[in-house]
C-alpha positions as CSV (number, residue, x, y, z in Angstrom):
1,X,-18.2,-21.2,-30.7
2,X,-19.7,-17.9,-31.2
3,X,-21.5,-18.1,-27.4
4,X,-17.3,-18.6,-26.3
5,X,-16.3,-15.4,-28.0
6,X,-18.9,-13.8,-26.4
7,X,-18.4,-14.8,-23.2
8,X,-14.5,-14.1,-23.6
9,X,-15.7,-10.2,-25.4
10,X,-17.9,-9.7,-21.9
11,X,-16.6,-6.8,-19.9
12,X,-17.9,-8.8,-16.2
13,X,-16.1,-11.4,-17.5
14,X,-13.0,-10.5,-18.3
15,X,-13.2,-8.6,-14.7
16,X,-13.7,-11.5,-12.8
17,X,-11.3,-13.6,-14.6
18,X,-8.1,-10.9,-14.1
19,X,-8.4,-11.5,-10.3
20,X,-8.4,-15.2,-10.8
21,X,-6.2,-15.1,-13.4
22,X,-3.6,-13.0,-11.5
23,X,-4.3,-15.2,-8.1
24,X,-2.7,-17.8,-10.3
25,X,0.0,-16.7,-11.2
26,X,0.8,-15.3,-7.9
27,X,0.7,-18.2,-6.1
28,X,2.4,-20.0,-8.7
29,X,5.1,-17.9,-9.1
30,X,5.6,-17.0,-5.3
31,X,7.7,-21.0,-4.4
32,X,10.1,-19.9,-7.1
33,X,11.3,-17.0,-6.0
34,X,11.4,-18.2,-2.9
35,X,13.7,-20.8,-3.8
36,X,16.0,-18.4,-5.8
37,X,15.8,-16.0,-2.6
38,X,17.4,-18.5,-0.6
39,X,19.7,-19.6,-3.2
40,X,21.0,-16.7,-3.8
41,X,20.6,-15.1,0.0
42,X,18.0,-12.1,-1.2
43,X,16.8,-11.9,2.3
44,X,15.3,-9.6,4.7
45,X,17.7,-8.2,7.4
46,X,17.1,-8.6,11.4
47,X,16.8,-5.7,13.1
48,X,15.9,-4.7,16.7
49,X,12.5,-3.1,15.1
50,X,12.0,-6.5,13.0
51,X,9.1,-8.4,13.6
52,X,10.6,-11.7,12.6
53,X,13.3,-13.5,14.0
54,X,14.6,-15.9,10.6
55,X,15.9,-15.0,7.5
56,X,13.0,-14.4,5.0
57,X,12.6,-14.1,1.2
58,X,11.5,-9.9,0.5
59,X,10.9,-10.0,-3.3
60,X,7.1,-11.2,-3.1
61,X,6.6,-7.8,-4.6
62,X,8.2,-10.0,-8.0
63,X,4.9,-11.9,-8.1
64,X,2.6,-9.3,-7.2
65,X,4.2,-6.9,-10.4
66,X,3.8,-9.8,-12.8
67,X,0.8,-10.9,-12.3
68,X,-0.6,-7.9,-11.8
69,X,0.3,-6.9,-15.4
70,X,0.2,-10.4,-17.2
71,X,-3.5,-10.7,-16.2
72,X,-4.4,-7.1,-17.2
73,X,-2.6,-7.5,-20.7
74,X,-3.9,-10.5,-21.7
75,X,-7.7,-8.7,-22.2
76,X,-8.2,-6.2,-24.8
77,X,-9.4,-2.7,-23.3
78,X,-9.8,0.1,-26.1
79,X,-10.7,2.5,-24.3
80,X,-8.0,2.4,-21.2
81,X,-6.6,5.9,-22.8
82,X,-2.7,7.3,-22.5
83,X,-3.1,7.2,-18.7
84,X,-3.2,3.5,-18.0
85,X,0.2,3.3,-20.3
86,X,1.9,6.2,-18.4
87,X,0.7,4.3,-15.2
88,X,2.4,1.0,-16.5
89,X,5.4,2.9,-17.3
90,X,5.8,4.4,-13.8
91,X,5.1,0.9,-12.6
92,X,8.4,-0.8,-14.4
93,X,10.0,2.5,-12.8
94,X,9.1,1.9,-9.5
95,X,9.7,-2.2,-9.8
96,X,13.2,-1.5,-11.0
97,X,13.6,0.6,-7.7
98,X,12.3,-1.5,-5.5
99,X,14.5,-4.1,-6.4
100,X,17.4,-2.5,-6.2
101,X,16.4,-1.3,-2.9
102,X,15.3,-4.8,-1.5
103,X,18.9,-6.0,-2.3
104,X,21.1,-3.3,-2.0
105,X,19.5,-0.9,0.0
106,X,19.0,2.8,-0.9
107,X,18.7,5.7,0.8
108,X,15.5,7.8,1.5
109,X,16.2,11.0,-0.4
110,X,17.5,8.9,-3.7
111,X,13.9,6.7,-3.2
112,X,11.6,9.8,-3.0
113,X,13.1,11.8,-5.9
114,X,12.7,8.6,-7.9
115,X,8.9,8.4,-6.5
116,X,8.5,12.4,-7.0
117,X,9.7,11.9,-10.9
118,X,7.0,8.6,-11.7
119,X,4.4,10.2,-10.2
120,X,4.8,14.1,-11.8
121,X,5.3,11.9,-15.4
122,X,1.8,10.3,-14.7
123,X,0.6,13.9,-13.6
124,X,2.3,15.9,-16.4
125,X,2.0,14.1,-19.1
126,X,-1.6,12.5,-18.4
127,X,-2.8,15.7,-17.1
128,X,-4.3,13.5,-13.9
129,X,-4.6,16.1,-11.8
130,X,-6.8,17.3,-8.9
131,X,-7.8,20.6,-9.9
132,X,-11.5,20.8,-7.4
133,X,-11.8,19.9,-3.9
134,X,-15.5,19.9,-4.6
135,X,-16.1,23.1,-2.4
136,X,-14.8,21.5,0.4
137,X,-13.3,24.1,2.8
138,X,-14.7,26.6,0.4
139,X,-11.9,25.5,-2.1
140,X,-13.4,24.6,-5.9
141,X,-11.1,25.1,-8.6
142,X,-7.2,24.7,-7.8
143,X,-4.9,26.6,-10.3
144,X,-2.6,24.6,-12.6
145,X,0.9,24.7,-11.0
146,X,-1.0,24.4,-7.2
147,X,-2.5,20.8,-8.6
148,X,0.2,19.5,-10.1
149,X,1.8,19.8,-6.6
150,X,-0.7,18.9,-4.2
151,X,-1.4,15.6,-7.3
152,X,2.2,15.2,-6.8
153,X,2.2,15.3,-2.8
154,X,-1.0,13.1,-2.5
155,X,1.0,10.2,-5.1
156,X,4.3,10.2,-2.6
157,X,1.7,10.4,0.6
158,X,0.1,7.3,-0.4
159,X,3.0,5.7,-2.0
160,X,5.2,5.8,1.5
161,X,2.0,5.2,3.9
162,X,1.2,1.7,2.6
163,X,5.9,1.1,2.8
164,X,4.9,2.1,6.1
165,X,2.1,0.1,6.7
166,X,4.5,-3.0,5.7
167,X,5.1,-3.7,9.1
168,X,3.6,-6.9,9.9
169,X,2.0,-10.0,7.9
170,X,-0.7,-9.2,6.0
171,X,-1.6,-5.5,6.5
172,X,-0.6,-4.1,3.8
173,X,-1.5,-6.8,1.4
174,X,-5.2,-7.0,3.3
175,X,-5.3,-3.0,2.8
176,X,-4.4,-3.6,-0.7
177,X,-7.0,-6.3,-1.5
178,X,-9.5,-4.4,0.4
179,X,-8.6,-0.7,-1.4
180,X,-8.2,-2.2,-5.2
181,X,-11.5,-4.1,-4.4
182,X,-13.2,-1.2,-3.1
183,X,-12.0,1.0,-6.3
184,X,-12.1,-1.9,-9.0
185,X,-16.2,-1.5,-8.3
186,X,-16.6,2.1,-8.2
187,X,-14.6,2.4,-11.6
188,X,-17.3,-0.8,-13.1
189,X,-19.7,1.2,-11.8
190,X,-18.6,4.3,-14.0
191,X,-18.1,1.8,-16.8
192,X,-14.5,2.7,-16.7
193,X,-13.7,-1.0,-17.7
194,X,-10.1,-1.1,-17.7
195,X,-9.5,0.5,-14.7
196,X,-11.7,-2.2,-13.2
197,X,-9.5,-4.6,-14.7
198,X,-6.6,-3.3,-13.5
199,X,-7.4,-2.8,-10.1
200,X,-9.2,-6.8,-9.8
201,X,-6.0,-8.0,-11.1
202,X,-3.7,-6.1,-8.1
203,X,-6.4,-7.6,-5.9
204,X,-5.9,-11.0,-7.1
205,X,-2.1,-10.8,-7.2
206,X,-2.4,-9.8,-3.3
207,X,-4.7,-12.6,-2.7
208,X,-2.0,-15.3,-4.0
209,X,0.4,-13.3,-1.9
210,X,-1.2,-13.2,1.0
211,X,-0.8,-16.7,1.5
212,X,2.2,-16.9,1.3
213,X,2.7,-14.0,3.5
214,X,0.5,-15.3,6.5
215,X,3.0,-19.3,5.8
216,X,5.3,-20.3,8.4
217,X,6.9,-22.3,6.8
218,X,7.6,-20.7,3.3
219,X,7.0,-16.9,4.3
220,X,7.9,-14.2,2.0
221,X,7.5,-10.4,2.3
222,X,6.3,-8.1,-0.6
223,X,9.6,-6.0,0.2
224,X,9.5,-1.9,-0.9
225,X,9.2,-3.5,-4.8
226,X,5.6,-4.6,-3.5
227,X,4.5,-1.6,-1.5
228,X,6.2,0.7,-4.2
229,X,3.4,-1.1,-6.9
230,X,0.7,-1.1,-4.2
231,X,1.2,2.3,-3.1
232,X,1.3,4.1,-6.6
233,X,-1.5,1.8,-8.1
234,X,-3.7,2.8,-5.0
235,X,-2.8,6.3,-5.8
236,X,-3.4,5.8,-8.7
237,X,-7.0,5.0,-8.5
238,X,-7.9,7.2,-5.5
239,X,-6.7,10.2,-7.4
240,X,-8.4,8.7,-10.7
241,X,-11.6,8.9,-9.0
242,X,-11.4,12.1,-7.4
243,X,-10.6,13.5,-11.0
244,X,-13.2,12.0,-12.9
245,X,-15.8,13.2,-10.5
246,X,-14.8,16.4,-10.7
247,X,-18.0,17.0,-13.7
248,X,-20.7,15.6,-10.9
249,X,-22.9,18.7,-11.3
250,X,-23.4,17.3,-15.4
251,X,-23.6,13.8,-14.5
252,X,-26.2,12.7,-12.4
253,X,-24.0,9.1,-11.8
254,X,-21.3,10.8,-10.1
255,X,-21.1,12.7,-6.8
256,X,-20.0,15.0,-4.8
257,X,-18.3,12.8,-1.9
258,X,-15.3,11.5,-4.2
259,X,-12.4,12.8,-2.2
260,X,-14.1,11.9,1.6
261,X,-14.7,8.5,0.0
262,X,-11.1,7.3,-1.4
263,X,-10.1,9.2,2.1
264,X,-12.2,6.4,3.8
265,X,-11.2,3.7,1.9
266,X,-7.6,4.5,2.8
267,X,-8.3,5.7,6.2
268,X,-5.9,3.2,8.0
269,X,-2.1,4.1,6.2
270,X,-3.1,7.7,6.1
271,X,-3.9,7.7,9.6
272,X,-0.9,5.9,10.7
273,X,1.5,8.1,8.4
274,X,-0.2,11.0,9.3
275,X,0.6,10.0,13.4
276,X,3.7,9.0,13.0
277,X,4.8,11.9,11.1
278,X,3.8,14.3,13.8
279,X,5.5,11.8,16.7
280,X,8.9,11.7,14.9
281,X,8.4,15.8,14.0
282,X,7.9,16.4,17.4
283,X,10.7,14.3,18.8
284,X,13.1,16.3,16.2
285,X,13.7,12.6,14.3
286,X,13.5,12.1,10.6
287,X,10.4,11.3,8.9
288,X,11.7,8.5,7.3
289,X,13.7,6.8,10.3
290,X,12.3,4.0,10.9
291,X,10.9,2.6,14.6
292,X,8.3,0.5,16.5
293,X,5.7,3.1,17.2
294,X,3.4,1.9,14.7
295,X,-0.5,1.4,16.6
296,X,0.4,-1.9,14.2
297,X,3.7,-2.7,16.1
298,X,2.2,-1.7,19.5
299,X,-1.1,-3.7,18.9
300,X,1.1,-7.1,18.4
301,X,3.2,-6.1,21.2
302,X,0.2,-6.7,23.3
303,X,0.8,-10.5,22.3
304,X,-2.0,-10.4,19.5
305,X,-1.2,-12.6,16.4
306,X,0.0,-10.6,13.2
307,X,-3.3,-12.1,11.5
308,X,-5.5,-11.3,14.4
309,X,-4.1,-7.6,14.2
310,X,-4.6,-7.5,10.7
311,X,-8.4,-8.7,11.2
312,X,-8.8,-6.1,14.0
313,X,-7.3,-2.7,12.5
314,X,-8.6,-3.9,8.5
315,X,-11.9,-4.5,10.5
316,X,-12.3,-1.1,11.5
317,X,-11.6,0.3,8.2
318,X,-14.5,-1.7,6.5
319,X,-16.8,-0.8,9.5
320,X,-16.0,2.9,9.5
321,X,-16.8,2.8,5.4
322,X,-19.9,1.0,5.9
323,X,-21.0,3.4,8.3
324,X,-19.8,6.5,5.9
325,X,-22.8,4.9,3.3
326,X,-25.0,4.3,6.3
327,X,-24.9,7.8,7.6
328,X,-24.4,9.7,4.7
329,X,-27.8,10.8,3.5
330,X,-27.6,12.7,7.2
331,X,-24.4,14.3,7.2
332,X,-22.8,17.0,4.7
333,X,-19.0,16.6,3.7
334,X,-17.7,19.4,6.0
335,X,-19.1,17.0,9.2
336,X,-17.5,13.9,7.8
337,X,-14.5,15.5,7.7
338,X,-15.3,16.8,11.0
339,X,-16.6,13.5,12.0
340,X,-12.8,12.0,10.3
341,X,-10.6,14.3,12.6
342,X,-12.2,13.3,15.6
343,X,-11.4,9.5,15.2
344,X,-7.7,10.7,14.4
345,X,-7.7,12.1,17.7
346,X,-9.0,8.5,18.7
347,X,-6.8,6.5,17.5
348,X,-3.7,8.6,18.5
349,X,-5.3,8.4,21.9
350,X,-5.6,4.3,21.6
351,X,-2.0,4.1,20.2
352,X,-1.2,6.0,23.1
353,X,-2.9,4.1,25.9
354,X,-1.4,0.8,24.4
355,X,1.8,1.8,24.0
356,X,2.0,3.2,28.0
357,X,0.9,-0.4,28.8
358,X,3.4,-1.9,27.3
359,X,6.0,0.5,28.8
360,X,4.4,-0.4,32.0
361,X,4.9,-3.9,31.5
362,X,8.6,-3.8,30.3
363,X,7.7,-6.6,27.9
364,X,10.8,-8.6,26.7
365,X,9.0,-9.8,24.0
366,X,7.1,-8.8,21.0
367,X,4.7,-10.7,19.6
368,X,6.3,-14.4,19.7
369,X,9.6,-13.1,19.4
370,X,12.5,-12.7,22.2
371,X,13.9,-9.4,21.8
372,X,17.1,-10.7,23.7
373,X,17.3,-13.0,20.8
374,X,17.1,-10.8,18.2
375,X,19.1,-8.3,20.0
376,X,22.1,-11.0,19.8
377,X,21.3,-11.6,16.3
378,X,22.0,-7.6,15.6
379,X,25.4,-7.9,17.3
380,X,25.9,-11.5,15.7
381,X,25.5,-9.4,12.3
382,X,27.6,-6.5,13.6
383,X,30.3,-8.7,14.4
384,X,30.2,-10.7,11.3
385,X,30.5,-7.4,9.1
386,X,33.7,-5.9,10.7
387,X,35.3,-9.7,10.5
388,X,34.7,-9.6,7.1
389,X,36.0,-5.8,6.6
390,X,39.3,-7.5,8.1
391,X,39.6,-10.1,5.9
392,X,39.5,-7.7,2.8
393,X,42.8,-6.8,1.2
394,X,43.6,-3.3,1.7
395,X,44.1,-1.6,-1.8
């Protein structure tokens, strides 16, 4: 009996078991709210950007909240500090919006001052902030009121890149698994236990997702409730990390690298935010309006399969981080970062050259899906909605 508390009491174990644990759950939970989505019509909307042409379930992000949480509760972690509880907090903040956004839709000013106030609460009132950029760019210590902002713009850049990145199946829940993985080891690493914990049970939740995600047949999406929780827990540990390596000159465990590495591990959203930011800047559109320009959108527009897409651009993300450990004994952090813009330039080049072929080609279809069909499905709705304006009685 004793040898069974001990085993239960065992940090590695109690690790390894959240992601199970939370897979579980995931896929458990995942048929039922499908079911109730269809029930009840909680379903994602055609549009002439959509990359799906049937009515599909967008609460996944449901599943991927509660078993992200259930499976970090159930373990006792005494030293997870006031952080971890602000984090949860934010979390149940940022669920309740996503909800009401996957259902009734809100607009992108109402989301981002809602994102702007969970993340400053984490920021404020855990005093998580990113006061050292490590003498990068000859900046070291950041006054107060400057990190609480750039903390602050860091939270909402990572948040909206992975919504972004929600574009086709399984990028943004492969990014996740990959990022909370990625994190989840560095923090067991630093013995920082719980954040281990809580990062293996995001991972797991993603895993159970996942497959639904990549289904034909019972397909759901993790909706902005999923990539609210992704986003800010991502941020959450990139920013983590950069902070608590912050003492690296007093502990010889810790480096000097922290803010190039959660970079890398979160290469691909930043990058594709970062692009598509400057495209809709330049061509005097919102930020926030949506479009197909994505290098995700234009790679399946080639004809690729959404999980062959997935493979290729995740792929390159874990082959640029390998490399980053492979090269770095040669390289200082100014020629990384170097090294980092040069591959922007890259991959705005490749998105570029891909999306000129496609122009050239004057597809009619994207990926398996007609646009003529899902342009008549538009109208269909269009027509629909002012029939059933009609019909209402005037007051």
């Amino acid at each position: 009996m004793k040898d069974y508390i001990m085993l239960f009491q065992n940090k590695e174990f109690q690790i390894f078991s959240s992601l199970i644990i939370s897979l579980i759950i995931s896929v458990a939970s995942i048929p039922v709210i499908i079911n109730i989505s269809k029930l009840k019509d909680l379903m994602a909307e055609i549009e002439l950007r959509s990359s799906h042409e049937t009515l599909t379930p967008t609460l996944g992000g449901v599943a991927i909240f509660a078993a992200t949480l259930i499976s970090y509760f159930i373990w006792d972690n005494p030293y997870e500090g006031h952080e971890i509880h602000l984090a949860v907090a934010d979390l149940i903040i940022l669920f309740f919006l996503g909800i009401k956004d996957d259902i009734l839709i809100l607009s992108p000013k109402k989301k981002l001052l809602i994102q702007i106030a969970a993340s400053m609460l984490l920021i404020t009132l855990g005093d998580l902030r990113i006061n050292s950029l490590y003498g990068l760019l000859g900046i070291n210590n950041i006054p107060y009121f400057i990190s609480i902002l750039f903390t602050t713009f860091i939270f909402i850049s990572l948040i909206n890149a992975i919504n972004l990145l929600d574009g086709i199946d399984g990028l943004a829940g492969t990014v996740g698994v990959m990022a909370s993985l990625c994190f989840g080891y560095l923090f067991y690493s630093l013995s920082l236990f719980a954040h281990a914990t809580l990062a293996f049970s995001l991972a797991g939740s993603l895993i159970g997702f996942l497959r639904y995600n990549w289904s034909i047949k019972n397909k759901i999406f993790m909706g902005d409730t999923g990539s609210l929780i992704v986003g800010f827990l991502l941020s959450f540990f990139a920013v983590k990390y950069i902070v608590l390596n912050s003492t690296y000159l007093y502990n010889p465990q810790l480096g000097n690298d922290a803010p190039i590495l959660a970079m890398l591990i979160l290469i691909l959203p930043l990058f594709d935010t970062l692009r598509m930011f400057i495209i809709r800047l330049l061509s005097k559109k919102s930020p926030f309006e949506g479009d197909r320009n994505h290098l995700h959108h234009i790679v399946i527009d080639q004809g690729i399969s959404h999980m062959a897409a997935t493979a290729w651009l995740v792929g390159c993300n874990c082959i640029l981080l390998t490399a980053y450990f492979y090269f770095k004994p040669s390289f200082s952090n100014l020629e990384f970062i170097a090294t980092t813009l040069v591959l922007f330039g890259i991959y705005c080049i490749l998105a570029f050259v891909l999306g000129k072929r496609i122009q050239d080609k004057d597809r009619l279809k994207f990926t398996k899906i007609d646009k003529i069909k899902r342009l008549q499905i538009v109208d269909e709705k269009k027509i629909k909605e002012q029939l059933t304006s009609k019909e209402l009685p005037n007051d």
